[in-house]
C-alpha positions as CSV (number, residue, x, y, z in Angstrom):
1,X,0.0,0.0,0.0
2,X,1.4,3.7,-1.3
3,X,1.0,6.6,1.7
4,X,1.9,10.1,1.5
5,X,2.8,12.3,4.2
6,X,2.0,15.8,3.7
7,X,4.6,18.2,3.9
8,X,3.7,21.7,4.8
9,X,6.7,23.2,3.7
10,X,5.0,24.2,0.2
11,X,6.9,21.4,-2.3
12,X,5.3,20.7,-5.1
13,X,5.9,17.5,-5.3
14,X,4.6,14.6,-2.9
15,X,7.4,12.1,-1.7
16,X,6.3,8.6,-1.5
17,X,7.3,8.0,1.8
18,X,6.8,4.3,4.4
19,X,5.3,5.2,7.9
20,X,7.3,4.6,10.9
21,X,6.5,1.4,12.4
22,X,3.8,2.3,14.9
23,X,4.9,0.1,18.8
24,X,2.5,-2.4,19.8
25,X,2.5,-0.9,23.2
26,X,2.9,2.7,24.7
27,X,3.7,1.8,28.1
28,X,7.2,2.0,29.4
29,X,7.8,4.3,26.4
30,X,9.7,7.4,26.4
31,X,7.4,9.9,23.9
32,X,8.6,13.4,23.4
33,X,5.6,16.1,22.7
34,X,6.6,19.3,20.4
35,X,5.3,22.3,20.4
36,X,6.2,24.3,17.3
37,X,5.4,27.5,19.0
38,X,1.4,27.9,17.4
39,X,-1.6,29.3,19.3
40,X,-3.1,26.6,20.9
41,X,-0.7,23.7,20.5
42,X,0.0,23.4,23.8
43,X,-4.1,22.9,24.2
44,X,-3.7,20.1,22.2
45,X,-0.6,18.5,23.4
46,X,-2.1,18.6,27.4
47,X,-5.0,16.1,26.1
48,X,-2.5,14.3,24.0
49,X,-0.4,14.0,27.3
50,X,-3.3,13.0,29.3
51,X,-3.9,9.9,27.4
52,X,-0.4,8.6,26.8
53,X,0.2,8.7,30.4
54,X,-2.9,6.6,30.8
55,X,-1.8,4.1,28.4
56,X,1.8,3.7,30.6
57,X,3.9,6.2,28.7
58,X,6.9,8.8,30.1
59,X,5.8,12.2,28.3
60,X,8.7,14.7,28.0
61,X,7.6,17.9,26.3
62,X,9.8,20.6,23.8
63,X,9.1,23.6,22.6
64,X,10.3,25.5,19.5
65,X,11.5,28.9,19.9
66,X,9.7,29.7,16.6
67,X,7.2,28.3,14.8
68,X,8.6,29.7,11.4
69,X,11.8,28.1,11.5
70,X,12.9,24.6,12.0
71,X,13.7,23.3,15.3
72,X,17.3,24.2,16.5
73,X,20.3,21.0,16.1
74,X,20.5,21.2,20.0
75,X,16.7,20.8,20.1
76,X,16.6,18.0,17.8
77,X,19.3,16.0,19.4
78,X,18.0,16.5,22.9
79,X,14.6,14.6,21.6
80,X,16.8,11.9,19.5
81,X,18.7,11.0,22.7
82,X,15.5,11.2,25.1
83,X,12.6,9.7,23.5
84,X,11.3,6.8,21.7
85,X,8.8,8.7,19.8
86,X,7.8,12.0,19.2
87,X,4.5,13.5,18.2
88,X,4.6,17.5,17.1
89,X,1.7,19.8,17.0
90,X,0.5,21.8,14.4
91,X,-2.3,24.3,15.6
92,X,-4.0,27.6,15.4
């Protein structure tokens, strides 16, 4: 099966791209939480939160200094190192 992720960045064209194998369990795991800086996504992300630590899950969250630029190197490696997954939010 063919899946696209959509790419806000404004590229014309759509890269086929594979999903990232989804874990057949969130407890014990480390998940990271982004906030790209948007009104609201922190709304969002305190449900998100909410339910991951029901299901057993560590929540770290991150925060972008900016929503209109990409997330610093030292950001980016700090989640790498510290999480298992990471879910970002997008909101207005």
């Amino acid at each position: 099966m063919n899946r696209y992720v959509l790419d806000p960045t404004g590229e014309r064209t759509l890269p086929e791209r594979a999903p990232s194998p989804r874990p057949a369990a969130l407890a014990g795991r480390r998940v990271g939480l982004l906030d790209i800086s948007k009104p609201r996504g922190d709304v969002f992300l305190d449900r998100v939160e909410e339910r991951l630590v029901a299901d057993g899950a560590t929540v770290r969250r991150y925060r972008k200094p900016t929503f209109s630029k990409p997330a610093p190197v030292d950001l980016r490696h700090e989640i790498a190192t510290q999480c298992d997954l990471i879910i970002e939010a997008l909101a207005d």
